[in-house]
Each structure stands twice: as structure tokens, then as C-alpha cells.
C-alpha positions in Angstrom: -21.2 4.4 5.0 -21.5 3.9 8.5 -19.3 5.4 10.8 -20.9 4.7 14.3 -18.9 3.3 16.7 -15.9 4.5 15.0 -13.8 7.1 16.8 -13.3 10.4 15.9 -9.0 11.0 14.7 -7.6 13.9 15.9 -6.3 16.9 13.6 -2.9 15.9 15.4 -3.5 12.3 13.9 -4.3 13.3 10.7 -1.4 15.5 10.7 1.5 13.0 11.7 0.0 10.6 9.1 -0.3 12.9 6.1 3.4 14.1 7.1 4.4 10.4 6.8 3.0 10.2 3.3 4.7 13.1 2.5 8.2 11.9 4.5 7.9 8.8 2.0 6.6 10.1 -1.0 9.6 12.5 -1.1 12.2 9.9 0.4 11.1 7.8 -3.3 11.4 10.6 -5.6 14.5 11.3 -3.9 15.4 7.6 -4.4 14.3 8.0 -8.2 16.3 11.2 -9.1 19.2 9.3 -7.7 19.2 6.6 -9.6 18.5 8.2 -12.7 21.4 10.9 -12.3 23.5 7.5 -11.2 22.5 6.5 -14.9 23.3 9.4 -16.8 26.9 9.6 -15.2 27.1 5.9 -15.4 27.8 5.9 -11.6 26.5 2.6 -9.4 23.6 3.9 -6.9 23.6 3.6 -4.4 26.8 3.3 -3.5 29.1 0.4 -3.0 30.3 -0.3 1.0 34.4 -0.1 1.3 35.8 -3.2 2.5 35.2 -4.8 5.7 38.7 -4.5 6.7 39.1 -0.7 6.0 39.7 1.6 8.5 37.3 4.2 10.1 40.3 6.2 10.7 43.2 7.2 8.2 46.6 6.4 9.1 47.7 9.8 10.7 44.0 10.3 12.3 46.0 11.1 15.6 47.7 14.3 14.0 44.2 15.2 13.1 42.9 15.1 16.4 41.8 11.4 16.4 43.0 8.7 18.4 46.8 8.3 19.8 47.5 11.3 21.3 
């Protein structure tokens, strides 16, 4: 193998890209425990947006500090 010509990576490089791997490689086992806990409670994963037309705030979100005071 021939690796004239070919630069050097940094420890720093190395690092952020094994850190990735690992990022993802968790994220998917993550995503697999999900779904199979999702399939022994039956549950849809993941979960199912509300409706386009609900609110972001509940109807009394200004006696709780939200808007309309």
C-alpha cells in the first residue's frame, strides 16, 4: 500500500470521525430499542404528529404564563 503523497490526519481528525461513528452507531440502536419496546406495548413508533390545526398553546396558556396577559 502506498501512502505517499497522502497527508498525514490529525489525532483531532481521527477523533471527531470515530465520535461520529459512535454518535450514529448509538443514535441506531437507540432507534432499534425503540421500536422493538414500541412492539411489545403495541404502541406506533415513532410517534404520530397531532393535527396541523392544533394548537401550540392550551386554551388557558395565558393563566400559565403564556400569551395574553
Amino acid at each position: 500500500m502506498n501512502l505517499e503523497g497522502v497527508p498525514a490526519r490529525s489525532l483531532r481528525e481521527l477523533e471527531l470521525e470515530v465520535e461520529a461513528e459512535g454518535r450514529e452507531w448509538t443514535r441506531q440502536r437507540l432507534q432499534q430499542r425503540l421500536q422493538e419496546e414500541a412492539a411489545r406495548v403495541g404502541e406506533v413508533f415513532p410517534p404520530q404528529r397531532a393535527a396541523a390545526g392544533a394548537s401550540a398553546h392550551p386554551p388557558d396558556a395565558a393563566a400559565h404564563g403564556g400569551r395574553g396577559r
